[in-house]
C-alpha positions in Angstrom: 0.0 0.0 0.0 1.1 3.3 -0.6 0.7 6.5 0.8 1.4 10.1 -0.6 2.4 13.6 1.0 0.8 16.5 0.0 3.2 19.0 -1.4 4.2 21.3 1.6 2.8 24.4 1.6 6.0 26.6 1.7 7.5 25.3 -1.7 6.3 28.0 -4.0 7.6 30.5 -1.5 11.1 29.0 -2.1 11.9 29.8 -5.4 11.5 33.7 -5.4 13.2 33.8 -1.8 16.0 31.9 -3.7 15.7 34.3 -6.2 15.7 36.9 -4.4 19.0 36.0 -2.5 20.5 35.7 -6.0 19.9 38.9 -7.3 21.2 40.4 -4.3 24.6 38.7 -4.5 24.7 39.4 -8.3 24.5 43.1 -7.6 26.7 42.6 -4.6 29.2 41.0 -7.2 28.3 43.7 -9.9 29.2 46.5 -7.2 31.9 44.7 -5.5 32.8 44.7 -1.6 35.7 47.5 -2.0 33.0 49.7 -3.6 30.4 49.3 -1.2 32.7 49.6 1.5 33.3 53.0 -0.5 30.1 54.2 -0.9 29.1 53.5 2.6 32.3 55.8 3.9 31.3 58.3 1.1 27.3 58.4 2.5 29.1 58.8 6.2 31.7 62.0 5.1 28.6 63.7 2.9 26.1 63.3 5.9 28.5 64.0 8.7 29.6 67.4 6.8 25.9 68.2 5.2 24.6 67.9 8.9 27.8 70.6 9.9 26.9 73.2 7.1 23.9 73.8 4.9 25.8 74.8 2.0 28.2 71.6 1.9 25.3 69.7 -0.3 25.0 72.9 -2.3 25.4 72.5 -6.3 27.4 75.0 -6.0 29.5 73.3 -3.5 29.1 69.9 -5.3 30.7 71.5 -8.5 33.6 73.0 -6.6 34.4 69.7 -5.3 34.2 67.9 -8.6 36.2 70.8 -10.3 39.0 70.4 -7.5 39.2 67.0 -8.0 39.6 66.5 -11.7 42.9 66.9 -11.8 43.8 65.0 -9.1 41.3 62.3 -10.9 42.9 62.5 -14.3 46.4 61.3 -12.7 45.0 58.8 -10.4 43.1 56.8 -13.5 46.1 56.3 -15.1 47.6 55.7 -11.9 45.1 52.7 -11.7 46.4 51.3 -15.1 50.4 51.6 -14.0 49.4 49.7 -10.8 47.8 47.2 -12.7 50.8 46.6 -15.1 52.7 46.0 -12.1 54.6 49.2 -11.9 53.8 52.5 -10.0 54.6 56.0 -11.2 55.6 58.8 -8.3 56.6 61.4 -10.9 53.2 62.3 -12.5 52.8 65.6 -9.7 55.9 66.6 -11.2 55.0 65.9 -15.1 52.4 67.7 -14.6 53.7 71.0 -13.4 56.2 70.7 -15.7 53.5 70.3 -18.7 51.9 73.2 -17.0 54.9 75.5 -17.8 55.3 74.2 -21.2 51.7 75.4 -21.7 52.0 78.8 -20.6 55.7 79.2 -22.0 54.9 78.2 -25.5 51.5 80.0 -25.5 53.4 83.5 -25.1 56.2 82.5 -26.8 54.1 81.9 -29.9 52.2 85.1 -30.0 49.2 83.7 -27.7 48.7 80.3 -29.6 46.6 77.7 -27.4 46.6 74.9 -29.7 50.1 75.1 -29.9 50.8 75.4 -26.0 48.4 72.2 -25.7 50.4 70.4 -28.3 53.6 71.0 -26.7 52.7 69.9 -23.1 51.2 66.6 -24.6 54.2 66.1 -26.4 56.5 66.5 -23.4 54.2 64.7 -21.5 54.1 61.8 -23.8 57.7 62.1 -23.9 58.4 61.8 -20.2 56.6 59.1 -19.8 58.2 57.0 -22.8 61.4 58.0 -21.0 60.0 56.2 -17.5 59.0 53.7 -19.5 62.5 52.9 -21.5 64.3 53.3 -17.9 61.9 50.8 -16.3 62.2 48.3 -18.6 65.8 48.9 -20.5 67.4 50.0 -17.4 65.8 47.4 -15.4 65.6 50.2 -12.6 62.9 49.2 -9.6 59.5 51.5 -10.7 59.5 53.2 -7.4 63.0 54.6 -7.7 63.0 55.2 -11.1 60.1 57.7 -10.8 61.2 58.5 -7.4 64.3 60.1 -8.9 61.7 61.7 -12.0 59.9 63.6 -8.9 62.9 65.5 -8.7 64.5 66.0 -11.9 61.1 66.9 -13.3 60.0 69.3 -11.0 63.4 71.0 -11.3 63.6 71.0 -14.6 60.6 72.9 -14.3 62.1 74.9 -11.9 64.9 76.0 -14.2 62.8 76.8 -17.2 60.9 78.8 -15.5 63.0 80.8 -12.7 61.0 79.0 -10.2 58.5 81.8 -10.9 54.8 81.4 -12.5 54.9 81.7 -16.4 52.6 83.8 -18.8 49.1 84.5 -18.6 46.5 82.6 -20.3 42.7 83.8 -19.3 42.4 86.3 -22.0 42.1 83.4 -24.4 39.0 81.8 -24.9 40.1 77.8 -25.1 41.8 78.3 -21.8 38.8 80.1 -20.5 36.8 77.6 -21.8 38.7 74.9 -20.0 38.9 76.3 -16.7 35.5 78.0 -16.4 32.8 76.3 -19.2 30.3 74.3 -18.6 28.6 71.7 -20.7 25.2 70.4 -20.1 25.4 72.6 -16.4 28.7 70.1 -15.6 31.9 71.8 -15.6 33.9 71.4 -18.8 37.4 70.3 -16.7 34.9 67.3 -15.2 33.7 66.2 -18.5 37.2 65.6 -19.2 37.3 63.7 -16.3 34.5 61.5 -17.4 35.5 61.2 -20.8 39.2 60.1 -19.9 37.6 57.4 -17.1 35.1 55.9 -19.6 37.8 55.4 -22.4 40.4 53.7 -19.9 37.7 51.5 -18.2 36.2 50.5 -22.2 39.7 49.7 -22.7 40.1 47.9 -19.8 37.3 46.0 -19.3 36.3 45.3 -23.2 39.4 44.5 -25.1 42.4 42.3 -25.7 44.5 45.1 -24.3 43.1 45.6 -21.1 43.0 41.7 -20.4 46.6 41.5 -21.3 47.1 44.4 -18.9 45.7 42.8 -16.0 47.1 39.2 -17.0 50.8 41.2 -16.9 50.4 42.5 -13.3 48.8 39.6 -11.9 51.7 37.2 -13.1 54.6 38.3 -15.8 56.3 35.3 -16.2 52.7 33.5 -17.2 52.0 36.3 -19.1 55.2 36.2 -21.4 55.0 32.9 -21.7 51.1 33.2 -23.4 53.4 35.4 -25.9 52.3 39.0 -24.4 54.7 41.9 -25.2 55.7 42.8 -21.5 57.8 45.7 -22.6 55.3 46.9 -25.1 52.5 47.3 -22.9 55.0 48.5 -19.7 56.2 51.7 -22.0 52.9 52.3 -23.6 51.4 52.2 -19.6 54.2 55.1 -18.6 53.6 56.9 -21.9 49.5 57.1 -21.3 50.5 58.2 -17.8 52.8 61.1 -19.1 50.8 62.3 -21.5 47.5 62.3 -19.3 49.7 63.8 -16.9 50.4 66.6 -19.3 46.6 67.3 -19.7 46.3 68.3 -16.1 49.0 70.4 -16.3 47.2 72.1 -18.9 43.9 72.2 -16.9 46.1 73.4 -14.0 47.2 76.0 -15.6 43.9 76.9 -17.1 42.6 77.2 -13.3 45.4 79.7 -12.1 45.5 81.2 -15.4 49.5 80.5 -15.5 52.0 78.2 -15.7 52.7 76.8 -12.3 56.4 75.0 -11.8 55.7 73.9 -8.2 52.4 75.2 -6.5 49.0 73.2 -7.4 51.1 70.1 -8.7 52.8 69.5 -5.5 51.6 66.6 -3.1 49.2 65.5 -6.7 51.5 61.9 -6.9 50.1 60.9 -3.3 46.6 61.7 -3.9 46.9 59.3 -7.2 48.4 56.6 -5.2 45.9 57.0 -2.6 42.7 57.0 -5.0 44.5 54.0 -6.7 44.9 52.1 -3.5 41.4 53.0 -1.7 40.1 51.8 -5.3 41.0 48.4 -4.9 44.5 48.5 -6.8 46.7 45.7 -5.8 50.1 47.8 -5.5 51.4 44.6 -6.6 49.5 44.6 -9.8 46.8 42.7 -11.5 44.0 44.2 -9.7 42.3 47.2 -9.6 38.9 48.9 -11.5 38.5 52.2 -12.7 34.8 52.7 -10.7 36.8 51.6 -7.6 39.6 54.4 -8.1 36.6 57.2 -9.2 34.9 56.8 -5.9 37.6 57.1 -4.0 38.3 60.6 -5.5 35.2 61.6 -4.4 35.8 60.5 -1.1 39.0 62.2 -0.9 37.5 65.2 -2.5 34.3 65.5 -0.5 36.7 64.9 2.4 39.1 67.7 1.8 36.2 69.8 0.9 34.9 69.5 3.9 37.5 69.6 6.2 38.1 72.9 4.6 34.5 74.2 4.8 35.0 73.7 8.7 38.0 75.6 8.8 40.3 72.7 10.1 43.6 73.2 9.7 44.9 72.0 6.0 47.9 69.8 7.8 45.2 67.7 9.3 44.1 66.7 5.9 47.8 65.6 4.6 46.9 63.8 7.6 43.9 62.4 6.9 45.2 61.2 3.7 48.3 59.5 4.4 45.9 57.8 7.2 43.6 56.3 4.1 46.7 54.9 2.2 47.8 53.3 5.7 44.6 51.8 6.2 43.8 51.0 2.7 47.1 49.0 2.3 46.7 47.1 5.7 43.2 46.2 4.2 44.3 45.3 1.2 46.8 42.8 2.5 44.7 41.5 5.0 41.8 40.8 2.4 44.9 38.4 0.4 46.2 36.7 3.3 49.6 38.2 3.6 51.8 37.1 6.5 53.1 39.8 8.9 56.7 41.0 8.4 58.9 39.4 11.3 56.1 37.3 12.7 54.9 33.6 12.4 53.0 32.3 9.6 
């Protein structure tokens, strides 16, 4: 004899519970836990400074903040795609000031020409970074002293074309004006720049051959070589996008101050790259890392300093504050891959 059960009530609750948990980890994967972990420390700076001052969730305020950060943003996206490579670049502060007085120099110098000026600080830009790039890779010189020892010689090469002493003046001409004080679709013309660069380095990244022999490179050379991947190719090219997007904010910097600047507003630019880079999600040892991740850390940054500044707190604090986030991001980061402690037990 046989019996039968009648189907349990809660089955047909099961499925669309099950569903439900799966869409929620497929947006969790989508998102990813760095970027939450992000977006959550963004929500907390934006409320703890909108509940401080009215005027800190203010377009207004919201613009300033994303004009202050682009150029700081522009050097830590190609930041993100050095790290990836595997190498790191400490010079681009200093490429950039120094493209900022190429700007200005060759602007006056060529009876007020601003295509000209433009063309020249790519140029050097590009330049310098092929030059990182040949000594990385030819010279087999470590990444972080190779562009350790650019941080100097660029910025005083700067320096000595320019007296040490801001160069030319540039807001009388209307591309420069345009660049430093337009506005497209109500967004600031320097942050469309911004967007633009991030969008073509993350298509490239995430959509092409190049990008996945990018990541392949940093997360393992030797395996990478051995699939028949140009290491030194893609290494100089890497150093060469960095100079040369380098060189455009130089040429945005010098559109803000309306001169060429060989020190002041480039200074202090290589640490805020690193530390967008590295609060992104970059693996300093390469192979990992997303453009997203490094974009929302700007704003953090940016919101950050902004607010810090709104409240009148002494600007120290914030070098502060921001060589405390590269701390902590690195101890996460190695943490979150299982690295062993320096001098103790495994």
């Amino acid at each position: 004899m046989t019996t039968t059960t009648a189907p349990s009530a809660q089955l047909p609750e099961a499925e669309p519970e099950a569903g439900r948990r799966s869409g929620a980890r497929a947006m969790l994967a989508a998102v990813g836990g760095q970027n939450l972990s992000l977006i959550g420390a963004l929500a907390i700076v934006v409320i703890l400074f909108g509940s401080l001052n009215d005027n800190f969730l203010s377009w207004d305020n919201i613009q300033v903040i994303a004009e202050a950060a682009t150029i700081s943003g522009l050097l830590a996206v190609v930041q993100t795609v050095v790290i990836i490579c595997g190498g790191l670049d400490i010079s681009v502060g200093s490429q950039a000031g120094l493209a900022s007085v190429v700007s200005a120099m060759v602007f006056t110098s060529t009876g007020a020409n601003p295509y000209l000026g433009i063309g020249a600080a790519v140029a050097i830009g590009a330049g310098i970074g092929l030059f990182n790039g040949v000594i990385v890779i030819y010279g087999r010189v470590n990444p972080t002293i190779a562009t350790l020892a650019g941080l100097a010689a660029y910025k005083g090469v700067a320096q000595l074309v320019s007296g040490g002493r801001a160069q030319g003046y540039v807001l009388n001409d209307p591309i420069f004006i345009f660049l430093s004080r337009g506005k497209i679709a109500g967004l600031p013309t320097m942050v469309w720049l911004l967007i633009l660069t991030a969008v073509a380095v993350h298509l490239l990244l995430t959509y092409t051959d190049i990008g996945r022999n990018v990541y392949a490179i940093g997360g393992n050379d030797t395996a990478a070589r051995l699939a028949g991947i140009n290491l030194n190719k893609y290494l100089v090219s890497a150093y060469a996008l960095s100079g040369m997007v380098a060189a455009l904010a130089g040429i945005l910097l010098t559109a803000r101050t309306g001169s060429g600047q060989p020190v002041s507003g480039s200074e202090g630019l290589e640490l805020q790259s690193i530390t967008a880079a590295a609060l992104g999600g970059c693996a300093l040892k390469g192979g990992k890392g997303t453009i997203g991740g490094t974009l929302l850390a700007v704003a953090l940054l940016g919101a950050l300093q902004n607010g810090l500044t709104v409240q009148g707190i002494n600007a120290f604090w914030q070098n502060v504050a921001q060589g405390a986030l590269l701390v902590a991001a690195v101890v996460i980061q190695q943490r979150r891959n299982g690295e062993r402690a320096v001098g103790l037990p495994a």
